[in-house]
VOPAGU-2260 file (C-alpha; in pm, 1 decimal, decimal comma):
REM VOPAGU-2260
SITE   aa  ch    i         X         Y         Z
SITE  UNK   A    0       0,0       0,0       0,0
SITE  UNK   A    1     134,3     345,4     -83,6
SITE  UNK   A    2     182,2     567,8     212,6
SITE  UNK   A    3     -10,8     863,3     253,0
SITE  UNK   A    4      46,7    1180,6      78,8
SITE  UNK   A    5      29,1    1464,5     381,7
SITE  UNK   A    6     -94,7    1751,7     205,9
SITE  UNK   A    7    -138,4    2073,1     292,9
SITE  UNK   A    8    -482,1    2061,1     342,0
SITE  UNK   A    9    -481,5    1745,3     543,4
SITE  UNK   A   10    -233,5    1883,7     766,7
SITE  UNK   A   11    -367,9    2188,7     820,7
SITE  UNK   A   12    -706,2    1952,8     904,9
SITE  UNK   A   13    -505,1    1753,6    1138,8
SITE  UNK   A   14    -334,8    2015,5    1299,5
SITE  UNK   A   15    -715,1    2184,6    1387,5
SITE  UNK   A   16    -868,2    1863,9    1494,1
SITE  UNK   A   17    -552,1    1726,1    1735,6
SITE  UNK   A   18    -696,5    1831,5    2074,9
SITE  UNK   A   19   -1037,8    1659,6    1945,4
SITE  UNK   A   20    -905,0    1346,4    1784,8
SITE  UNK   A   21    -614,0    1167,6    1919,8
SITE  UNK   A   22    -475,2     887,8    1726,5
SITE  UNK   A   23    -554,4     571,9    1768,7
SITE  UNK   A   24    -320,8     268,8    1782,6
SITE  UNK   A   25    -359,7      12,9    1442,2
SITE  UNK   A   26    -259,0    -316,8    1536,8
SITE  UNK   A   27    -274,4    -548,1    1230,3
SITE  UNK   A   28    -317,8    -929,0    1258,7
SITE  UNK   A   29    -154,4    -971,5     909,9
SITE  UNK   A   30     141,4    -715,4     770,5
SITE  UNK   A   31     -53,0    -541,2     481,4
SITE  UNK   A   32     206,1    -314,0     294,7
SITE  UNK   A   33     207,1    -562,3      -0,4
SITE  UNK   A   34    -151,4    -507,0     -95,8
SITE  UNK   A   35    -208,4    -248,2    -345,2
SITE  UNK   A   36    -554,6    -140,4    -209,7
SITE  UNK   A   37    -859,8    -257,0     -48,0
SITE  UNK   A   38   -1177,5    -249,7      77,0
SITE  UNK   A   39   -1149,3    -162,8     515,6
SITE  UNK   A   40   -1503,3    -199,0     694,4
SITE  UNK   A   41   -1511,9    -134,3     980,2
SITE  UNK   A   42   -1754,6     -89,1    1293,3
SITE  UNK   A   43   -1935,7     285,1    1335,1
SITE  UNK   A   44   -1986,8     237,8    1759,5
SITE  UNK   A   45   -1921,4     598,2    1832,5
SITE  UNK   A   46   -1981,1     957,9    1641,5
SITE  UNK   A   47   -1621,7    1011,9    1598,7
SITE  UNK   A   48   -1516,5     696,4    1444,9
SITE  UNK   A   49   -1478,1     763,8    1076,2
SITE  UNK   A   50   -1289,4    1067,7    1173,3
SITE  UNK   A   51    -999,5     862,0    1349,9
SITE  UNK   A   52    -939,8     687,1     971,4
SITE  UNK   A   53    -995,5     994,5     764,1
SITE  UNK   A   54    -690,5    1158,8     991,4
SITE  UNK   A   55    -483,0     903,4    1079,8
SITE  UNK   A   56    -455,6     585,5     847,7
SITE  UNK   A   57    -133,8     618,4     749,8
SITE  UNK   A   58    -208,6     464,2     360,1
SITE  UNK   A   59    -358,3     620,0      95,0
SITE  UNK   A   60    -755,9     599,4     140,5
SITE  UNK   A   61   -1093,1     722,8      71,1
SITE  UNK   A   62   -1415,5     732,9     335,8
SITE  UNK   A   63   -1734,4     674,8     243,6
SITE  UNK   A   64   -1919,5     965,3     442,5
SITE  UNK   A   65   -2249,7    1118,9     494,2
SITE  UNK   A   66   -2308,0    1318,9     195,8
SITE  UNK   A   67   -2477,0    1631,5     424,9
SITE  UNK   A   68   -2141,8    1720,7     551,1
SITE  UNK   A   69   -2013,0    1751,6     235,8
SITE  UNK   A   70   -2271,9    2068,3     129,4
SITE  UNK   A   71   -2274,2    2343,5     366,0
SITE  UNK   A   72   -2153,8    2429,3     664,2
SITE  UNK   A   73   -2518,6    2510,7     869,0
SITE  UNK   A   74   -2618,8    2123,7     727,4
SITE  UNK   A   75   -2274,2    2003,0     870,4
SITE  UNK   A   76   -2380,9    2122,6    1217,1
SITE  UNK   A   77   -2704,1    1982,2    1215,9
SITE  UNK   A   78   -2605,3    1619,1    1073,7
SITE  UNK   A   79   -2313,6    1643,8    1401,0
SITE  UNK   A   80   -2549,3    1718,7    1624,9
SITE  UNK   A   81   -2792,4    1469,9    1526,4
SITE  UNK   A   82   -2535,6    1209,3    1517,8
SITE  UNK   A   83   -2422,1    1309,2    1904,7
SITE  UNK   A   84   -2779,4    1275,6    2003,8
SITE  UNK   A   85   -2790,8     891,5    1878,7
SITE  UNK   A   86   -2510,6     883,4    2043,7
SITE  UNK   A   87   -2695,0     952,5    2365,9
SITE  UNK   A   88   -2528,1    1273,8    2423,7
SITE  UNK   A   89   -2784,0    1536,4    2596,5
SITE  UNK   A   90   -2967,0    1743,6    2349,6
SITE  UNK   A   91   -2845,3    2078,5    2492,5
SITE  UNK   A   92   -2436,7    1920,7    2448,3
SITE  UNK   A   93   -2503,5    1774,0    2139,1
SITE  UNK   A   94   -2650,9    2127,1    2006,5
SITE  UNK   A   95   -2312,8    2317,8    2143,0
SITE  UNK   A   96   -2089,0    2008,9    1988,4
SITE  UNK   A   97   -2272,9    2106,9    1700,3
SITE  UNK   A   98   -2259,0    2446,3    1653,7
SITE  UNK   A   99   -1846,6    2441,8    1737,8
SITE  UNK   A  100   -1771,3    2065,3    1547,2
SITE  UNK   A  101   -1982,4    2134,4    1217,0
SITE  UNK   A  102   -1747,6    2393,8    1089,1
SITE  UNK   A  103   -1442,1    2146,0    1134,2
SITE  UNK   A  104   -1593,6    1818,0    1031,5
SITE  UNK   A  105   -1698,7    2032,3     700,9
SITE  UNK   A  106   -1390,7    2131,5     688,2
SITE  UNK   A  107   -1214,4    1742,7     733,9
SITE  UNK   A  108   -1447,8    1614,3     520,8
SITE  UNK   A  109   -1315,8    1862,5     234,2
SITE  UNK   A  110    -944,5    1803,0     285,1
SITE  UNK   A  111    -985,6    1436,0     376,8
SITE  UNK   A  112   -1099,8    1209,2      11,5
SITE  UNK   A  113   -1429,7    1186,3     163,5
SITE  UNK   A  114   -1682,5     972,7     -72,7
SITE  UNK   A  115   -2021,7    1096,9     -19,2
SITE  UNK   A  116   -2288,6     830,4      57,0
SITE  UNK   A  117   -2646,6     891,6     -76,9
SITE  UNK   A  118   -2951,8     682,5      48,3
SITE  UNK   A  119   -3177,2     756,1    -271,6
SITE  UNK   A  120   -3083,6     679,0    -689,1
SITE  UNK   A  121   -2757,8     914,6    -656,4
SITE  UNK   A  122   -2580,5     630,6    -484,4
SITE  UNK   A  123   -2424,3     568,9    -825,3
SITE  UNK   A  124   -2238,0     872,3    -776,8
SITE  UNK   A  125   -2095,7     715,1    -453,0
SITE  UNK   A  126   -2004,6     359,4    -657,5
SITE  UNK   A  127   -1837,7     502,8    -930,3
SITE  UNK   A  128   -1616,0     730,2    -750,0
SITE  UNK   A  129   -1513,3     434,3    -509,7
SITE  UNK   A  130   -1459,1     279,0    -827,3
SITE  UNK   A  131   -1232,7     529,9    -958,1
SITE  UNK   A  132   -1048,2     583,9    -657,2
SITE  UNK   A  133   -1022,0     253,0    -609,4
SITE  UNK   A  134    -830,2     223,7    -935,7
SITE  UNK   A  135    -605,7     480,6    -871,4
SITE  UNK   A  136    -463,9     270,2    -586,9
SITE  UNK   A  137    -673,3     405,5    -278,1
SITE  UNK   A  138    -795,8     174,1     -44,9
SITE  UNK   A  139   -1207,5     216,0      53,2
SITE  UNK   A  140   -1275,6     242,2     394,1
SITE  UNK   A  141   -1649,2     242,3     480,8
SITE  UNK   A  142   -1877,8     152,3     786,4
SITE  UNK   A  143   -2124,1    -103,5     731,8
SITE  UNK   A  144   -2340,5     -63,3     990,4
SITE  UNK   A  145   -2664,7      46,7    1070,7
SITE  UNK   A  146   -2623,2     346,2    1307,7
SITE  UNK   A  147   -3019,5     490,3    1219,8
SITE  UNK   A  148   -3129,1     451,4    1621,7
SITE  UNK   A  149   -2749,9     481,5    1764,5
SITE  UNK   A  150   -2406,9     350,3    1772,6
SITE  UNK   A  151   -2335,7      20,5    1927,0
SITE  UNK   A  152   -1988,1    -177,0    1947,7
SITE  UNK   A  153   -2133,2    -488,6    1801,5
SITE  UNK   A  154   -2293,6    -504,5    1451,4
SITE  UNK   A  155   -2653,1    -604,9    1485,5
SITE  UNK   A  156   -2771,9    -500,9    1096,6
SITE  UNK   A  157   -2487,2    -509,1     840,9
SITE  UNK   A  158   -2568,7    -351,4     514,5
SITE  UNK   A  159   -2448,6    -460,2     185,3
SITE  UNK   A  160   -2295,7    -157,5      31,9
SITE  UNK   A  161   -1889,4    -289,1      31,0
SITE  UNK   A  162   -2020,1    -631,0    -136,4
SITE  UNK   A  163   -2160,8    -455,8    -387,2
SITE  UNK   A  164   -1902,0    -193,1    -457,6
SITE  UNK   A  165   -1663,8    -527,1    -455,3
SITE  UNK   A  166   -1903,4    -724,2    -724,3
SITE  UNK   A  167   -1917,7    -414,9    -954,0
SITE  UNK   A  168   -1517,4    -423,8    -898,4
SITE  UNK   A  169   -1528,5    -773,3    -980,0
SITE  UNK   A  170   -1687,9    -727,6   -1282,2
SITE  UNK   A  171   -1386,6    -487,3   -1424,7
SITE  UNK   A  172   -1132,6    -747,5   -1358,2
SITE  UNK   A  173   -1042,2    -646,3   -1031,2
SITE  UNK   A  174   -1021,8    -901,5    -716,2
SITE  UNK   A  175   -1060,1    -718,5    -406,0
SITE  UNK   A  176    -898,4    -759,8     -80,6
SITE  UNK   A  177   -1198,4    -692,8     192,6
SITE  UNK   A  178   -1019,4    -645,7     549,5
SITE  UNK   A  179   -1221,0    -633,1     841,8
SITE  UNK   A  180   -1175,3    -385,8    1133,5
SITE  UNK   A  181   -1274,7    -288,0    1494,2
SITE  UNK   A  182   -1254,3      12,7    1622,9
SITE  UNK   A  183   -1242,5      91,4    2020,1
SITE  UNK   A  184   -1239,6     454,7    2131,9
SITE  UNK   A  185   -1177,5     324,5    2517,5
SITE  UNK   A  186    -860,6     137,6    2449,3
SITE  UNK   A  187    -821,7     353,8    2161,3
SITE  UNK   A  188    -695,5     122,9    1917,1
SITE  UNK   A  189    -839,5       5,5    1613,5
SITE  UNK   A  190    -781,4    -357,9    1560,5
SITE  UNK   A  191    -701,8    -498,9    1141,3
SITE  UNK   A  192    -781,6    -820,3    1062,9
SITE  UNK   A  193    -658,9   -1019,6     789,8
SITE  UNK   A  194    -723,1    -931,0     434,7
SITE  UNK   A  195    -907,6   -1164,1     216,6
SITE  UNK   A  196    -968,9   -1135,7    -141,2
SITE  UNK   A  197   -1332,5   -1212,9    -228,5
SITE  UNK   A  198   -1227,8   -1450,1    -479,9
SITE  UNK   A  199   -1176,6   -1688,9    -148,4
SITE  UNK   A  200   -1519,6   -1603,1      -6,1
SITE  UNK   A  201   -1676,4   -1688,9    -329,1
SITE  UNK   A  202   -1525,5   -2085,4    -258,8
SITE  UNK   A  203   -1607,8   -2034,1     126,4
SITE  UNK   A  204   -1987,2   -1957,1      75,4
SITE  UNK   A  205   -2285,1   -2030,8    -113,8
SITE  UNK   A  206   -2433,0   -1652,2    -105,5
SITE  UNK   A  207   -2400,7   -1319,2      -7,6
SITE  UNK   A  208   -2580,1   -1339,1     215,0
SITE  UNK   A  209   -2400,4   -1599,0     383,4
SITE  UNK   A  210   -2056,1   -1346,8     346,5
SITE  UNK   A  211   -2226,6   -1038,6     498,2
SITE  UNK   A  212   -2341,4   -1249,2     772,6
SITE  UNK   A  213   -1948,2   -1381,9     793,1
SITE  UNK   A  214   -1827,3   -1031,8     811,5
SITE  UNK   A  215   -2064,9    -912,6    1044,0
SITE  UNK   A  216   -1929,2   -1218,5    1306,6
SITE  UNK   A  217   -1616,6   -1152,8    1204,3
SITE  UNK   A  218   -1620,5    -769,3    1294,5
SITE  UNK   A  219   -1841,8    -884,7    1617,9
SITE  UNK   A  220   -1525,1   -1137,5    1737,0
SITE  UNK   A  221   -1275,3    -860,1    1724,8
SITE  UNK   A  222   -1485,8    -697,7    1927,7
SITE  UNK   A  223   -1509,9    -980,2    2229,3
SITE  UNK   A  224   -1142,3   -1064,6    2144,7
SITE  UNK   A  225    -986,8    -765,0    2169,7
SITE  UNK   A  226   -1147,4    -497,4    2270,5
SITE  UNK   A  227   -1487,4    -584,6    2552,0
SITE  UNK   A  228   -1275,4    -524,6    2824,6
SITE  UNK   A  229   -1208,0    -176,0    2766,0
SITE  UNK   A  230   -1513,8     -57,3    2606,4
SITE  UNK   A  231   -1677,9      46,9    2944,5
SITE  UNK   A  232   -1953,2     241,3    2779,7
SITE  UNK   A  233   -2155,5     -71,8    2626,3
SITE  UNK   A  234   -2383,1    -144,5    2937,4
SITE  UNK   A  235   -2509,3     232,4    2900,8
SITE  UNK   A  236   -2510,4     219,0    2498,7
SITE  UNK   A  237   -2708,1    -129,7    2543,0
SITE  UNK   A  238   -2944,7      36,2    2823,0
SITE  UNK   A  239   -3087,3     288,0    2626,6
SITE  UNK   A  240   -3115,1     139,8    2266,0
């Protein structure tokens, strides 16, 4: 993998967002330097998660991302403080976090190969840049998870959107590495498991369904392997979800 070029945009981003977002230490299962590019997914179990890639993976990378922080900076603020409150962060603190984060994450998402992620027929948009990026030797990191009614360490809905951006790779020749990941904000550490090229799915299962569901265990036992004991948070996440 090609080490990441630190612009002067991304350090300027980094530089603002230090006392916020400390980095996180990657501890890989597997040495990954070899591999060109892949697809990362990775668990989405607290509001600043995608923010600790976009920063400080030190490879060359694009995030899939919520497309509203990518248009203005008073639709920024509102998507933060929305995601704070299903978070479980009071409403008054999530509207300050807000008002003060919105500008920055705007601002990161900018500066930091953000892919924006639409939920309605523009989600093409989001495939073929992946596609392109993906091409031009960036890895795609992306959160599979459904985070609608909060953020949770363990993946209870996984959704499909990396297996299909890998199929419609697939179909161009390409055969993607897809490396699981789990992230823990309490131990911070984000844990990389080994990469496997879907090629070797395709002989391990009978569906897709069956590989989602292998992914979303898989994601799930990094969790309990490596990272329960320090995520002291879950028995309040779990109590009011």
């Amino acid at each position: 993998m090609e080490k990441r070029k630190k612009t002067l945009g991304y350090r300027f981003v980094r530089l603002v967002s230090r006392p916020f977002n400390h980095k996180p230490k990657f501890i890989y299962k597997e040495d990954i330097k070899e591999i060109p590019s892949a697809i990362f997914i990775c668990n989405h179990n607290f509001e600043k998660g995608p923010t600790k890639w976009s920063i400080h993976f030190p490879y060359e990378c694009s995030i899939w991302g919520n497309n509203t922080f990518t248009r203005t900076v008073k639709e920024s603020c509102v998507a933060l403080e929305d995601a704070f409150i299903r978070g479980n962060t009071p409403k008054w603190l999530s509207k300050i976090i807000g008002i003060i984060g919105g500008p920055l994450v705007h601002l990161g998402f900018k500066y930091s190969n953000v892919i924006p992620v639409y939920r309605d027929m523009r989600m093409y948009i989001t495939f073929k840049q992946s596609i392109d990026d993906y091409e031009s030797g960036k890895s795609i990191i992306l959160f599979p998870d459904d985070n609608s009614k909060g953020f949770f360490y363990e993946i209870r809905t996984i959704m499909p959107g990396f297996l299909i951006l890998a199929r419609q790779l697939q179909q161009k020749g390409h055969d993607p590495y897809i490396i699981c990941a789990q992230e823990s904000p309490n131990s911070k550490k984000i844990i990389v498991d080994k990469p496997l090229k879907l090629s070797e799915l395709d002989k391990m299962f009978n569906s897709d369904e069956e590989i989602l569901e292998y992914f979303r265990t898989t994601i799930n036992d990094l969790y309990i392997n490596y990272c329960k004991d320090n995520n002291i948070k879950e028995k309040s996440v779990e109590k009011n979800s």
